[in-house]
VOPAGU-2260 file (C-alpha; in pm, 1 decimal, decimal comma):
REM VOPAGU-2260
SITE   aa  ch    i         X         Y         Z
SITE  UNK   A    0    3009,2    5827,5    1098,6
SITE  UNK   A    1    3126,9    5673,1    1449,5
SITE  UNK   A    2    3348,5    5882,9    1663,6
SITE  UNK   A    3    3635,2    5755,6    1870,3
SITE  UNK   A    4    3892,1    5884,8    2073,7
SITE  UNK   A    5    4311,0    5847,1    2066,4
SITE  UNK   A    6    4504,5    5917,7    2396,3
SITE  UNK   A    7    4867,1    6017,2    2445,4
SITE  UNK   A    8    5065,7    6031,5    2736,9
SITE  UNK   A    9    5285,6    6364,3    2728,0
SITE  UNK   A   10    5530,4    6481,7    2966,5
SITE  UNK   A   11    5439,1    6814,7    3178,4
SITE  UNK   A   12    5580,3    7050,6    3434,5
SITE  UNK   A   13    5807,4    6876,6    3706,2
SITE  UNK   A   14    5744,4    6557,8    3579,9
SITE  UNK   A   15    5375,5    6554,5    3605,1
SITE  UNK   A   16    5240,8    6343,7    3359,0
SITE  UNK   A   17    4915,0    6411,7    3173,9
SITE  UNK   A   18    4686,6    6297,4    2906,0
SITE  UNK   A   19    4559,6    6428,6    2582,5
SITE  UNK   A   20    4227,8    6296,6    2400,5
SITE  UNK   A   21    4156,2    6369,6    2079,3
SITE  UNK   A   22    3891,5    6284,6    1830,1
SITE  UNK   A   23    3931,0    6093,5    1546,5
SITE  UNK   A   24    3681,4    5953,5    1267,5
SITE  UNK   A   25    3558,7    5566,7    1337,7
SITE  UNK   A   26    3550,8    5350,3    1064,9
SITE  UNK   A   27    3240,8    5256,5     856,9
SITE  UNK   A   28    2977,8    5059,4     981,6
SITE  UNK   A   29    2765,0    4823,7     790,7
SITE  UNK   A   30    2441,6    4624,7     907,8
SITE  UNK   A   31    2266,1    4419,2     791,0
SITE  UNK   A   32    1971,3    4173,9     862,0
SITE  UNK   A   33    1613,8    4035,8     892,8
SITE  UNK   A   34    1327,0    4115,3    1160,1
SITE  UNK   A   35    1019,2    3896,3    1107,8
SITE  UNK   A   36     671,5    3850,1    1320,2
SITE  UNK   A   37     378,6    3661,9    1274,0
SITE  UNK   A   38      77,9    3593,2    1477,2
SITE  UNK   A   39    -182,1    3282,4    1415,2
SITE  UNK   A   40    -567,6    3273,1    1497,0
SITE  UNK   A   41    -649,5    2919,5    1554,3
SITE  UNK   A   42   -1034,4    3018,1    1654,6
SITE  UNK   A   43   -1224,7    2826,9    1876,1
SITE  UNK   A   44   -1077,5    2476,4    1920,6
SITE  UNK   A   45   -1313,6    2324,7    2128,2
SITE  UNK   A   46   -1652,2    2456,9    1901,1
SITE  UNK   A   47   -1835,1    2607,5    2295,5
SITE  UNK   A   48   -1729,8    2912,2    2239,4
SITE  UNK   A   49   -1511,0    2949,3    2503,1
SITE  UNK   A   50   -1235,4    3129,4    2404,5
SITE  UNK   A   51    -978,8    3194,2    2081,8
SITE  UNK   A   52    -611,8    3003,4    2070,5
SITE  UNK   A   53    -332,3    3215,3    1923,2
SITE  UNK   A   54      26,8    3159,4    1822,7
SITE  UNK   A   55     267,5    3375,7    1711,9
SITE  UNK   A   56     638,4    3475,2    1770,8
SITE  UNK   A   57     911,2    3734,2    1640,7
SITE  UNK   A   58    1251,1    3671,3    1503,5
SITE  UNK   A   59    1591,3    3905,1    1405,5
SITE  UNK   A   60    1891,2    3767,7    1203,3
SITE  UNK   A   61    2180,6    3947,3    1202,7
SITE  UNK   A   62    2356,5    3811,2     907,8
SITE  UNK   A   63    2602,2    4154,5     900,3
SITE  UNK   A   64    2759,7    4402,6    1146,7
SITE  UNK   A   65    3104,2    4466,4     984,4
SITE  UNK   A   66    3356,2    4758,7    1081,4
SITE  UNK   A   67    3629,8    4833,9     841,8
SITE  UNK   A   68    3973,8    4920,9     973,4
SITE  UNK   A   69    4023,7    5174,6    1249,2
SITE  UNK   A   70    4339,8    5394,2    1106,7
SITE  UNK   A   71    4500,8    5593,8    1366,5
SITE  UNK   A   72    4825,5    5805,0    1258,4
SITE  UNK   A   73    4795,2    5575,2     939,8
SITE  UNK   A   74    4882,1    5283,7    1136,3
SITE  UNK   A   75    4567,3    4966,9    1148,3
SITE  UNK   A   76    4532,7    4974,8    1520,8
SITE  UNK   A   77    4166,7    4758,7    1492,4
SITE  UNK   A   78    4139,1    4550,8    1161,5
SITE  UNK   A   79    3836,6    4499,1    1037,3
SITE  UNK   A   80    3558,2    4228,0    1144,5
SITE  UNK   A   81    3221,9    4146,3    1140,8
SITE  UNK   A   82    3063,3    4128,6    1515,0
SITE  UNK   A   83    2729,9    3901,0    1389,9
SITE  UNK   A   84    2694,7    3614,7    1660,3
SITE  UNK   A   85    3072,1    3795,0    1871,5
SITE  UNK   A   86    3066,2    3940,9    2190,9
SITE  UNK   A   87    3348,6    4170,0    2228,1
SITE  UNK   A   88    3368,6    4441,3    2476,9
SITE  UNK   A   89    3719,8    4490,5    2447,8
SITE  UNK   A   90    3635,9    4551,9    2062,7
SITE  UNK   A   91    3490,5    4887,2    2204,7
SITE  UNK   A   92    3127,9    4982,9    2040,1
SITE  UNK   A   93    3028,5    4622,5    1933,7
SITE  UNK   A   94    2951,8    4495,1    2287,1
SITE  UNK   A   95    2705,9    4194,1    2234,3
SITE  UNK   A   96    2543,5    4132,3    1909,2
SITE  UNK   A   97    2395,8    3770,0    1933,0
SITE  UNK   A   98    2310,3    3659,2    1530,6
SITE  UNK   A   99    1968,2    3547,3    1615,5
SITE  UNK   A  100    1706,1    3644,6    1866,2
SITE  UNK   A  101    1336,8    3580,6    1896,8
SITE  UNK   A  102     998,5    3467,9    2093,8
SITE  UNK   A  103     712,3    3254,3    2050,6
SITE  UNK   A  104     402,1    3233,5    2240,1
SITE  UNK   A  105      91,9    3064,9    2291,1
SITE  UNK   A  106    -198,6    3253,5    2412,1
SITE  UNK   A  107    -570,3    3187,8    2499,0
SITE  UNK   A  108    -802,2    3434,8    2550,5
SITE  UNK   A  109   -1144,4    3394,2    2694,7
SITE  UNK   A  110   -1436,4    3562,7    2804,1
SITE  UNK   A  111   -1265,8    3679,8    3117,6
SITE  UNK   A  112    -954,0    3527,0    3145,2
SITE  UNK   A  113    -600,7    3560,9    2920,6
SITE  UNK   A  114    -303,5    3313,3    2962,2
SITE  UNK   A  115      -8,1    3330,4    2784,2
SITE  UNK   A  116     328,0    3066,6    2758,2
SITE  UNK   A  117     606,5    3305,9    2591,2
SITE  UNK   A  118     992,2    3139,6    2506,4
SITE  UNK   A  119    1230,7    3350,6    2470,4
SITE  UNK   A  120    1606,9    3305,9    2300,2
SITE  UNK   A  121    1898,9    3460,6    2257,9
SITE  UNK   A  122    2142,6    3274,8    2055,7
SITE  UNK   A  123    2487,3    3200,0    2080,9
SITE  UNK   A  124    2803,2    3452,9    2090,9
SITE  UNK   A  125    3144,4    3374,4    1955,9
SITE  UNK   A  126    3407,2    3554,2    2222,3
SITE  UNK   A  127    3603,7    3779,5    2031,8
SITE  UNK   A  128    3832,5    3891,0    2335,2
SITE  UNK   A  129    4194,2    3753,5    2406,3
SITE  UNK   A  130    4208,2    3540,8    2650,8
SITE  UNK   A  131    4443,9    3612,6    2897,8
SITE  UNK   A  132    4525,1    3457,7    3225,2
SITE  UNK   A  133    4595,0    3758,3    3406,0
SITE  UNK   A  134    4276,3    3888,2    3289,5
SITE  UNK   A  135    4020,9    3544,7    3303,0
SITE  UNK   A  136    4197,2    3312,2    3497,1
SITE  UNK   A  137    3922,3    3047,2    3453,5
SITE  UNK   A  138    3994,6    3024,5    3081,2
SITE  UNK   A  139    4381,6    2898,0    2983,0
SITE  UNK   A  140    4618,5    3165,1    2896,7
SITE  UNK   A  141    4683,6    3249,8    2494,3
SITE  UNK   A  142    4376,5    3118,6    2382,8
SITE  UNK   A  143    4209,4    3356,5    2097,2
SITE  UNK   A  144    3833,3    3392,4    1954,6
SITE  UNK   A  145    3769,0    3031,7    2070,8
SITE  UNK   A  146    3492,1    3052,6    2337,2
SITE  UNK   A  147    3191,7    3001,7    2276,6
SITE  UNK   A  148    2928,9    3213,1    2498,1
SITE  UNK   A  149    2576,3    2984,5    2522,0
SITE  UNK   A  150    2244,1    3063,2    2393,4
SITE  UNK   A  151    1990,4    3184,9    2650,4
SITE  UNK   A  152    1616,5    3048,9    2665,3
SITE  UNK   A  153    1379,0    3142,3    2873,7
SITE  UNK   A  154    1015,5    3078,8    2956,3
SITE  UNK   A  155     716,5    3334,7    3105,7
SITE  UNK   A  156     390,9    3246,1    3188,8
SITE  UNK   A  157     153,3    3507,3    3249,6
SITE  UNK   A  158    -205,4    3580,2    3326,8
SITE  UNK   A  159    -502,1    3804,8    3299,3
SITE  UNK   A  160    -830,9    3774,0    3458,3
SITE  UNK   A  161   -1154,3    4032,5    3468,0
SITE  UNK   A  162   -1291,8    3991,9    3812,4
SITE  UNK   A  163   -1527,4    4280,1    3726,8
SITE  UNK   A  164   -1592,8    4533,4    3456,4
SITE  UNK   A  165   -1375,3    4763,1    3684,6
SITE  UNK   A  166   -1114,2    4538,6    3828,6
SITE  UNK   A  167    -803,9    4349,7    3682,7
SITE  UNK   A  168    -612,6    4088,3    3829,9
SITE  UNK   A  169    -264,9    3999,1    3700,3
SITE  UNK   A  170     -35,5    3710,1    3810,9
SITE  UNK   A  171     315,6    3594,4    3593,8
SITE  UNK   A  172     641,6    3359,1    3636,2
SITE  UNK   A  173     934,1    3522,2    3505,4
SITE  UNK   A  174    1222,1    3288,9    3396,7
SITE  UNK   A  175     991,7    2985,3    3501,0
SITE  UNK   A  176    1251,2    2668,8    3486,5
SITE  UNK   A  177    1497,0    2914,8    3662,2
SITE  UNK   A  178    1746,5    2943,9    3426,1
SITE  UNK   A  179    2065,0    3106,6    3494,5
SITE  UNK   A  180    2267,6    3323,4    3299,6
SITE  UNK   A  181    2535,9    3134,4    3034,9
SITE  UNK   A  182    2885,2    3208,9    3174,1
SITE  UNK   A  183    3075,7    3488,4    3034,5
SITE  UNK   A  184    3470,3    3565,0    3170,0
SITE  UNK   A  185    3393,4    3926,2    3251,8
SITE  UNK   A  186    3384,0    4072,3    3600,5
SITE  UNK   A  187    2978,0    4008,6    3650,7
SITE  UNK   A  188    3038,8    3683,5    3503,3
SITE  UNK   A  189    2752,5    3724,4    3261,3
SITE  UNK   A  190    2638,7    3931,7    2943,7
SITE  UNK   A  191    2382,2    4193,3    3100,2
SITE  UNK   A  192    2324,5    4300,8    2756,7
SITE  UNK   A  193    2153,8    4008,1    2674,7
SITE  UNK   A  194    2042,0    3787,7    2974,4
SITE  UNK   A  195    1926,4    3851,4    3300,3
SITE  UNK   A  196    2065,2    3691,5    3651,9
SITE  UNK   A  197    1771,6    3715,4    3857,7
SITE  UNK   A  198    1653,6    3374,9    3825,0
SITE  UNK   A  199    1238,3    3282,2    3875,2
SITE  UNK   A  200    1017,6    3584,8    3972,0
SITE  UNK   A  201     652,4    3562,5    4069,8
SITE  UNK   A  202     450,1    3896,0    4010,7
SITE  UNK   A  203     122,4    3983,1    4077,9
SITE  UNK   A  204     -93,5    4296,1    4053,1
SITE  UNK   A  205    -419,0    4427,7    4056,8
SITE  UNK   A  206    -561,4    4743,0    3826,5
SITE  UNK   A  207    -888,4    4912,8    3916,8
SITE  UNK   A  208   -1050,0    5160,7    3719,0
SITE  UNK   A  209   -1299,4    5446,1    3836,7
């Protein structure tokens, strides 16, 4: 059971406006969809013993996430839809539910050292918002559920090595082709549910244990 809220503007004392909230029942909520993940040992390649290959990745399919109508005072005031692959803030709880997300990676791991390439996607979002010009003025004015919101991809590189027994060194590319965010019309002119402006970040670290 969602809950929502209905305001009403009522007329007080001198003139004084207020504003009344009260809570009402959402509508019903159905999801549906697929998470999958698989990892592959591909052993010693090279036959020296000198490290393992793996590949693996993770993927989730939204294939359903369907309100029914919102009824307020028996009048339809948000029909029903289903929000798999939309982006609609304006829709209220939906916010950003891309239909498919996922990661692969390739990883070797050695006797001391670990490296790891790891791709990263978020698909594609179907704008759900009207388009106003008031509102986006870099979209045309009257324009309805027609924009398209790109799919992010990404790619991390990352590694491990064991300078010691006791000590740890890290080092890792975030974002390393320095990707930037698709374009949504909203005031940060991205999605920060699902991408990230920072652009390329180098990290590294250290970890030493007593």
């Amino acid at each position: 059971i969602n809950l929502g809220g209905i305001g009403e503007i009522v007329e007080g004392f001198d003139g004084v406006n207020g504003w009344t909230v009260s809570a009402i029942t959402g509508p019903a909520l159905t999801v549906s969809g697929v998470d999958a993940s698989a990892t592959l040992d591909l052993g010693d390649l090279f036959g020296d013993d000198a490290g393992r290959f793996y590949i693996g990745g993770e993927v989730t399919y939204i294939d359903e996430w369907s309100q029914e109508d919102l009824f307020v005072g028996g009048v339809v005031t948000r029909p029903a839809q289903n929000y798999a692959g939309a982006y609609d803030h304006a829709g209220g709880q939906f916010n950003s539910t891309p239909q498919w997300k996922g990661s692969a990676y390739a990883e070797y791991t050695g006797d001391r050292l670990q490296l790891r390439w790891t791709t990263r996607y978020v698909g594609e979002m179907v704008d759900l918002r009207p388009i106003c010009q008031e509102v986006t003025p870099l979209w045309p004015a009257g324009e309805h559920e027609t924009k398209l919101i790109d799919a992010f991809i990404t790619h991390d590189l990352t590694a491990v090595y064991d300078l010691t027994d006791d000590l740890t060194l890290t080092a890792g590319v975030l974002n390393v082709l320095d990707e930037d965010p698709p374009f949504v019309g909203a005031d940060l002119g991205y999605d920060p549910f699902t991408a990230n402006p920072v652009g390329r970040v180098f990290r590294i670290g250290a970890r030493q244990r007593f």
